[in-house]
C-alpha positions, 0 to 999 in steps of 0.5 A: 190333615191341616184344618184351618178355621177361625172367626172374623168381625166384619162391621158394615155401615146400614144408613147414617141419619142425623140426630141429637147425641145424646153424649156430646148434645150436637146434632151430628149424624149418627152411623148405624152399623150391622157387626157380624161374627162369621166362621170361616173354614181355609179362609172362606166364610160359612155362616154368621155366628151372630149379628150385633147392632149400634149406632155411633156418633160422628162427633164424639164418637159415643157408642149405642147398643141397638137391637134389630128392630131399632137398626130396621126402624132407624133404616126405614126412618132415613128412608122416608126422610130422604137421608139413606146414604 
């Protein structure tokens, strides 16, 4: 019997808020973006095997580590200043 398995990167956009880079110095909008890590058996996707976060600079293209907490906040922030996209 064939078994065919492996893992994909899927990397998905959450909001995109407006900050200060703090590689570059612009004031640039800032992509915070959910990567997961799915297992997948005959190319059907079974679970997460983890969930990493960061936020990237649209300027420069500076990236940071984020943890969930600082992604969720980050989202409800855009979201009472009307800047979800």
């Amino acid at each position: 019997m064939l078994l065919i398995f492996g893992t994909t990167l899927r990397n998905r956009v959450l909001v995109v808020v407006n900050f200060l880079c703090q590689f570059c110095g612009t004031h640039a909008s800032q992509d915070v973006i959910e990567s997961a890590t799915k297992v997948s058996v005959f190319f059907i996707p079974l679970f997460t095997l983890r969930k990493q976060y960061y936020v990237t600079c649209s300027n420069c293209g500076g990236t940071t580590s984020l943890t969930k907490e600082q992604a969720t906040h980050g989202i409800e922030w855009a979201a009472r200043n009307r800047q979800v996209s």
